[in-house]
N, CA, C and O of each residue as an XYZ file, in Angstrom:
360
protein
N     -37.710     56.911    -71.859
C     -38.247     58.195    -72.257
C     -39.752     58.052    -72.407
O     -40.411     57.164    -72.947
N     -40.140     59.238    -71.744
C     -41.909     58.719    -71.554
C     -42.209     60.147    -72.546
O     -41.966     61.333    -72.325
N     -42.979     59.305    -73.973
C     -43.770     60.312    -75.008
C     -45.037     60.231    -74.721
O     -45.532     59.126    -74.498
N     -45.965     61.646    -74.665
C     -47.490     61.300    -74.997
C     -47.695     62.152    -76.134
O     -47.082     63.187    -76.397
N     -48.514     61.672    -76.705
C     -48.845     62.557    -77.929
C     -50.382     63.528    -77.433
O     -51.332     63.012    -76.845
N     -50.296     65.151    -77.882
C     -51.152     65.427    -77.607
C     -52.348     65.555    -78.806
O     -51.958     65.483    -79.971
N     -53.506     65.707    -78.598
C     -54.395     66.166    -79.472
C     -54.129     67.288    -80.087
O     -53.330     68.158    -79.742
N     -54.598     67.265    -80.716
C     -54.357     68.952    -82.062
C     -55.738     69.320    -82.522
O     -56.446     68.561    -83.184
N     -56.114     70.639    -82.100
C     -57.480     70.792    -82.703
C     -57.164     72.312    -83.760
O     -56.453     73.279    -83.486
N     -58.047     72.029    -85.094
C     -57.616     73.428    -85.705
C     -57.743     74.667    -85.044
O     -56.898     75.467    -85.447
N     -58.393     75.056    -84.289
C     -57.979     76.386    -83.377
C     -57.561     75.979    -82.257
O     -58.321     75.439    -81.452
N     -55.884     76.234    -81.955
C     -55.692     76.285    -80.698
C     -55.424     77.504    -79.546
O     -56.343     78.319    -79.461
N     -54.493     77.669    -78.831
C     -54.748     78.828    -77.997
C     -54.238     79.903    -78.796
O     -53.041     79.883    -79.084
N     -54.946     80.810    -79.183
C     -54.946     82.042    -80.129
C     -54.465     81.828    -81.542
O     -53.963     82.632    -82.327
N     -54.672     80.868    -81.639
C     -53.491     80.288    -82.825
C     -54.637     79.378    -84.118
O     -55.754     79.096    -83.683
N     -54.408     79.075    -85.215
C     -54.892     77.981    -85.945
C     -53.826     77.181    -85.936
O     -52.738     77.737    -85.788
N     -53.849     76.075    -86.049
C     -52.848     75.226    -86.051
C     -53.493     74.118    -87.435
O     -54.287     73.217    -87.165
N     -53.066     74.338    -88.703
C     -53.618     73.403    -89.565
C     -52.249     73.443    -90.497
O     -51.703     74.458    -90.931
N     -51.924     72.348    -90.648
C     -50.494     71.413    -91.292
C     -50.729     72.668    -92.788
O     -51.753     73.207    -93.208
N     -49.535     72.743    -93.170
C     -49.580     73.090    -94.446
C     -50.087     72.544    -95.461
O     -50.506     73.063    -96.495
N     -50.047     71.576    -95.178
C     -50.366     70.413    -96.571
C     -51.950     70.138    -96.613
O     -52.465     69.342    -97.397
N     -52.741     70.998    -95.549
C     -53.833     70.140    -95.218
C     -55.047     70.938    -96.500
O     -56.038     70.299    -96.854
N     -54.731     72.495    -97.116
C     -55.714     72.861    -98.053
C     -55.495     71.714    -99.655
O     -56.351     71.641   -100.537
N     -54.585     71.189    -99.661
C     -54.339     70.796   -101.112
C     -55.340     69.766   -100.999
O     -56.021     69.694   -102.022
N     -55.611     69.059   -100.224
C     -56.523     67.669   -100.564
C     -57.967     68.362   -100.177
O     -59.006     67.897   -100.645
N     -57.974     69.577    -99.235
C     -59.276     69.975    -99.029
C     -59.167     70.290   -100.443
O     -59.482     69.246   -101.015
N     -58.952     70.969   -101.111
C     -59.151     71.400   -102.773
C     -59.926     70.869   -103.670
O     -60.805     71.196   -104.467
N     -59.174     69.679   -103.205
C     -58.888     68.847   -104.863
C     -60.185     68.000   -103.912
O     -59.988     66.923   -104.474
N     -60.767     67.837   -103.410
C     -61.776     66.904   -102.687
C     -63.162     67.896   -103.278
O     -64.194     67.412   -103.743
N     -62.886     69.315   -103.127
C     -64.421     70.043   -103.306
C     -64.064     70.101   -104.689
O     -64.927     70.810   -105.205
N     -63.426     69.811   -105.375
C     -63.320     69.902   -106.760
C     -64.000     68.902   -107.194
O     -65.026     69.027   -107.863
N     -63.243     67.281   -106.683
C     -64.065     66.344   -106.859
C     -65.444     65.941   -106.780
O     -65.969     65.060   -107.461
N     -66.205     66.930   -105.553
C     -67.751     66.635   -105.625
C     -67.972     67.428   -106.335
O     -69.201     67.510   -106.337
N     -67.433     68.386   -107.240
C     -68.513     69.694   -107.595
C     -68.382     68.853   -108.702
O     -69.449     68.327   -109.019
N     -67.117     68.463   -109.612
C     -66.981     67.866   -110.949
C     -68.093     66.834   -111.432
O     -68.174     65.680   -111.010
N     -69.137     67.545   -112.597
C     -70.115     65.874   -112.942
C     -69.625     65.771   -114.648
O     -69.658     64.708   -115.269
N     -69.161     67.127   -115.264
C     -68.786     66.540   -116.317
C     -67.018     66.974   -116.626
O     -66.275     67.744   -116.017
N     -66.794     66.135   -117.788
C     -65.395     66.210   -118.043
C     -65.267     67.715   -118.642
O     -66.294     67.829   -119.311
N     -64.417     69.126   -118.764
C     -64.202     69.878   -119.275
C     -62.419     69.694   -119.707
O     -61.962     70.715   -120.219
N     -61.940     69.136   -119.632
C     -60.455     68.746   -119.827
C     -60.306     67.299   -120.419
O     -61.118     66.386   -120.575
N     -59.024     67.423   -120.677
C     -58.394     65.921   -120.579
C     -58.001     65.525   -119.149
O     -57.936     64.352   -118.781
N     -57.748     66.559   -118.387
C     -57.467     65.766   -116.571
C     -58.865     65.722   -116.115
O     -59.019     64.791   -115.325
N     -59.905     66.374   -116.322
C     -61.233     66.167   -115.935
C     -62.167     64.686   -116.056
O     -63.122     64.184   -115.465
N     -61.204     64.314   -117.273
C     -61.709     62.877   -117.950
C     -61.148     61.899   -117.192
O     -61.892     60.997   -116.808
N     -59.454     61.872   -116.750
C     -58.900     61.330   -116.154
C     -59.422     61.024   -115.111
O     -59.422     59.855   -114.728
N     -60.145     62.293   -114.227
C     -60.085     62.410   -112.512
C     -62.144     61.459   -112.977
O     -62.348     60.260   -113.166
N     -62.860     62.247   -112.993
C     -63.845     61.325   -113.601
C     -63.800     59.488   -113.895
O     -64.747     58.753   -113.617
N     -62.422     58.988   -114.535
C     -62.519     57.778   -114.572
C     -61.957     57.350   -113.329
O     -62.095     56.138   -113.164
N     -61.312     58.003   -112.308
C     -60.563     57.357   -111.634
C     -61.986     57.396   -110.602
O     -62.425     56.272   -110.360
N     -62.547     58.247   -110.140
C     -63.590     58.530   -109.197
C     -64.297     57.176   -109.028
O     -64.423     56.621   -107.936
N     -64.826     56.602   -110.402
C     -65.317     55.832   -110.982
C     -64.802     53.993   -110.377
O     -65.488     52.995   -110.154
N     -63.043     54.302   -110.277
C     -63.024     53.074   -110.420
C     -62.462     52.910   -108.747
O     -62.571     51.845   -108.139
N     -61.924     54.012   -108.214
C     -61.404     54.273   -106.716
C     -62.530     54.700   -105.900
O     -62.844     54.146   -104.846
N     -62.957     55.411   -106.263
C     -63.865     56.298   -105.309
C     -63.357     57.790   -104.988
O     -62.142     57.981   -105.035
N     -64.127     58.756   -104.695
C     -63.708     59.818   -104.504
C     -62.620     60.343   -103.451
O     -62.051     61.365   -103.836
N     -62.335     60.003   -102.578
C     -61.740     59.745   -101.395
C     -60.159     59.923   -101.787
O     -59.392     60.850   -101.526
N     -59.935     58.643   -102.542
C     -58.630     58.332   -103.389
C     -58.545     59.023   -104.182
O     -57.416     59.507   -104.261
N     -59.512     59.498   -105.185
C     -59.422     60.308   -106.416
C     -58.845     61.875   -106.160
O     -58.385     62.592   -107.048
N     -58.977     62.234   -104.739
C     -59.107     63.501   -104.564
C     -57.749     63.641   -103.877
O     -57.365     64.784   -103.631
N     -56.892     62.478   -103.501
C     -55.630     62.590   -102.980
C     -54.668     62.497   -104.208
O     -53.536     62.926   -104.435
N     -55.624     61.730   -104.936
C     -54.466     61.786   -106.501
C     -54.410     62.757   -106.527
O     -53.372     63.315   -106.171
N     -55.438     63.420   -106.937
C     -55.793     65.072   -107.495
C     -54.615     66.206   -107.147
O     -53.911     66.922   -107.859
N     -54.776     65.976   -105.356
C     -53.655     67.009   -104.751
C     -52.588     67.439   -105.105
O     -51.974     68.232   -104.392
N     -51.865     65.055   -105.862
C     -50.752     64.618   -105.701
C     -50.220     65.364   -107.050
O     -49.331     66.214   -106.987
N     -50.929     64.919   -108.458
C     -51.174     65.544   -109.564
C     -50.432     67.070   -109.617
O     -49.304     67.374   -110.005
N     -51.543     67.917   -109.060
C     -51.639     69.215   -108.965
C     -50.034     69.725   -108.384
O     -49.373     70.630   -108.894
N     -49.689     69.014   -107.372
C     -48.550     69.484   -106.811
C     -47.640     69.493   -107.742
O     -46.890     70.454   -107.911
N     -47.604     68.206   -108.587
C     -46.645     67.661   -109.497
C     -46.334     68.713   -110.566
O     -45.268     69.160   -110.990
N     -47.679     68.973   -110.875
C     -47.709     69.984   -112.238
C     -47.501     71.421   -111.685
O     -47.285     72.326   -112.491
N     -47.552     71.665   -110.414
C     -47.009     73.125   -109.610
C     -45.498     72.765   -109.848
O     -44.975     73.587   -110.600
N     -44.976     72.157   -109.589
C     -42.974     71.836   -109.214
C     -42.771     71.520   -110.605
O     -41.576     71.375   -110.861
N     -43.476     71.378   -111.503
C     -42.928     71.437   -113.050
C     -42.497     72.586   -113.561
O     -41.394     72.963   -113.957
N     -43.570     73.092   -113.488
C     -44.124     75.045   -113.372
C     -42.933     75.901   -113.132
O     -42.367     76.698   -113.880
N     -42.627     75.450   -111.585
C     -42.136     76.020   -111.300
C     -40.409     76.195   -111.892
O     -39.782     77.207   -112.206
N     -40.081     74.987   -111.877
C     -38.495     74.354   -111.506
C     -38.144     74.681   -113.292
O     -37.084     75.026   -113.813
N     -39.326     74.444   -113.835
C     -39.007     74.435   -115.529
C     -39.464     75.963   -116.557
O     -39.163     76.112   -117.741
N     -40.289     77.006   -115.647
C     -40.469     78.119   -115.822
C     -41.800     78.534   -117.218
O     -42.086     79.503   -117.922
N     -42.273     77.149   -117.012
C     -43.027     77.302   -118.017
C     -44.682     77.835   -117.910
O     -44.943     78.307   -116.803
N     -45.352     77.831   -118.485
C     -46.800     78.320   -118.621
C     -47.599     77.131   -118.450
O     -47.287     76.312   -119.314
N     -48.805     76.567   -117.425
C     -49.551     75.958   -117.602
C     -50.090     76.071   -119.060
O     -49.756     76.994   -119.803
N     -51.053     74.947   -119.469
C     -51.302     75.106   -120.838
C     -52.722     74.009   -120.811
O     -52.657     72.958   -121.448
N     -53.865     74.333   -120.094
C     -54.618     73.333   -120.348
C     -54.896     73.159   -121.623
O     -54.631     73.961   -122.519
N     -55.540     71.907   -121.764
C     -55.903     71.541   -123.450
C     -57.124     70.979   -122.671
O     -57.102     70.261   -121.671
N     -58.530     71.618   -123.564
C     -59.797     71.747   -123.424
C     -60.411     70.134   -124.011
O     -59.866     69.618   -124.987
N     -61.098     69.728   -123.594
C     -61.586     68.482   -123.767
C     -61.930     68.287   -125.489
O     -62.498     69.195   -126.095
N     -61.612     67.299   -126.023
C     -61.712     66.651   -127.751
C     -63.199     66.157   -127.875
O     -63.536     65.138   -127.271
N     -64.345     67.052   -128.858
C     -65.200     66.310   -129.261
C     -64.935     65.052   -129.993
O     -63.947     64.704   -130.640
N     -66.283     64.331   -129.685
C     -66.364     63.384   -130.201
C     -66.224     63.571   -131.330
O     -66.250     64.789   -131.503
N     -66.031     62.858   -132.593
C     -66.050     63.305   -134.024
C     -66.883     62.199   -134.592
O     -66.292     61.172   -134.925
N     -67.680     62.246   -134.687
C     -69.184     61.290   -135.013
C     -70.131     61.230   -136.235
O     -71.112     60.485   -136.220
């Protein structure tokens, strides 16, 4: 059996052709460059990880994260609930 694989370009003939999956990491990637300070407790998280991975990785966590806490959401019917970042107490 003779396979070739073809190229895929995002516009194809009259068509876009871009994977479903492909806005979640675009997301969470422009999130990652815009982010310089922590406003959360996941802000702090994604911030240390940037730090110790690089953004690249940080921003596929991010997606991975996000999805996670979407199928929680969903499956468990509950309310997101961010919790706003803890001053220091100094």
């Amino acid at each position: 059996m003779d396979c070739q694989f073809q190229s895929f370009t995002k516009i194809g003939p009259g068509i876009i052709s871009v994977p479903a999956e492909m806005p979640l990491p675009q997301g969470a990637r422009s999130y990652v460059y815009a982010r310089k300070q922590a406003r959360s407790g996941k802000d702090e998280w994604l911030l240390a990880l940037v730090a110790r991975s690089g953004a690249g990785k940080a921003a596929v966590a991010l997606a991975n994260k996000n999805v996670r806490t979407a199928w929680a959401i969903l499956t468990q019917g509950t309310e997101y609930n961010c919790k706003p970042r803890q001053a220091n107490a100094a």
